[in-house]
Steps between C-alpha positions, in 0.01 A plus 500: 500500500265220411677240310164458297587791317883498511659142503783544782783412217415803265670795702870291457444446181490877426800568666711183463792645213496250234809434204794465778750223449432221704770477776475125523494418106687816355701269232217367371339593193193564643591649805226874494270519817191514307288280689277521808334214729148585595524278795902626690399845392891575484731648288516458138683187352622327192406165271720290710393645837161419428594132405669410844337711710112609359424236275171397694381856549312791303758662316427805258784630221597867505586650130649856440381744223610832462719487850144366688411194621179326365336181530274302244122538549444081501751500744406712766086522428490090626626651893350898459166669387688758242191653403545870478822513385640563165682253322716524165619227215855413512672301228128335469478491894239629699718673795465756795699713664559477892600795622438887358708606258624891460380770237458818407167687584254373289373714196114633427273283345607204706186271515605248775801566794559268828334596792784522651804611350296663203673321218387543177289133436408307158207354596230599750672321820537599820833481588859482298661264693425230802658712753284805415196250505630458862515815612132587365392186700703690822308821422181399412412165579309414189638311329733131580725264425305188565426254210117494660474876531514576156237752353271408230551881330834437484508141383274652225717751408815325498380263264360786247850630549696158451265434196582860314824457517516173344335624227736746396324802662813696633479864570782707325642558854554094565797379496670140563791438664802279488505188730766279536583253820725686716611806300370859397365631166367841402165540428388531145169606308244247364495493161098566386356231290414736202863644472643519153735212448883653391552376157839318385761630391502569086686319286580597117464268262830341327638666192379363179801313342 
């Protein structure tokens, strides 16, 4: 395949398993396999892997929500064009997911699915995750993964995208997600910027004396 469109590090990424204890630092405190170098293109490694052994080379994080692995957009959009696929907020994070993630059939009235699993999608995108992005650039050539490939359509409606959701425009369906370094949280619904704020709890006033 034409490493234009698909740098030759992206496949291992997808399948390198991320979160394992480090074999060489497993006492340490900071011992999770949640790194990967762009430049060995080898298996996963920790914080003090990449000190002895990567600390020269293009290294990318790997966080976990909801049992999947993600990555922060300003992360991995400086080495890949990412246009096309949908991205989420994350504890104030702008993340994506790498590989497709399992559901259930999606419902009627769905107004954007990946072209290639057919998840149910926020935001008119392309793809849910970068290894469905991958597989549409298998099938149908049109689209890449170069930084000078990118498509002006897209770049256009990525930022309209970016730039509603930072306003507080979040459909009911939206929700964020948990993020945390190396560890898994459930995913929870956004709260929507008009919601009714709980009030306190009463309290009765003193009796008079």
């Amino acid at each position: 395949m034409d490493t234009v469109l698909v740098p030759p590090w992206l496949e291992q990424l997808l399948h390198t398993p991320f979160f394992n204890v480090c074999r060489i630092h497993a006492d340490a405190a900071r011992s999770e396999c949640n790194m990967f170098c762009l430049d060995c293109s080898g298996e996963a490694f920790c914080f003090y892997c990449r000190s002895s052994r990567h600390k020269d080379h293009g290294v990318i994080q790997i966080r976990r929500s909801s049992y999947h692995d993600v990555v922060r957009v300003g992360e991995i959009e400086r080495v890949l064009d990412i246009s096309g696929v949908q991205t989420y907020v994350i504890n104030s994070a702008r993340v994506l997911f790498l590989n497709v993630r399992p559901q259930p059939k999606s419902g009627k009235g769905v107004a954007h699915i990946c072209e290639i699993c057919g998840r149910s999608l926020l935001d008119p995108f392309r793809f849910c995750s970068l290894g469905c992005k991958l597989e549409g650039i298998k099938k149908n050539g049109d689209s890449s993964f170069g930084l000078d490939g990118r498509n002006n359509d897209e770049l256009t409606m990525e930022t309209t995208t970016t730039t509603s959701t930072s306003r507080g425009s979040i459909s009911s369906r939206q929700q964020e997600e948990g993020l945390r370094e190396g560890s898994t949280q459930d995913m929870y619904p956004a709260t929507p910027s008009n919601a009714r704020r709980r009030k306190g709890i009463p309290h009765r006033a003193p009796f008079a004396s």
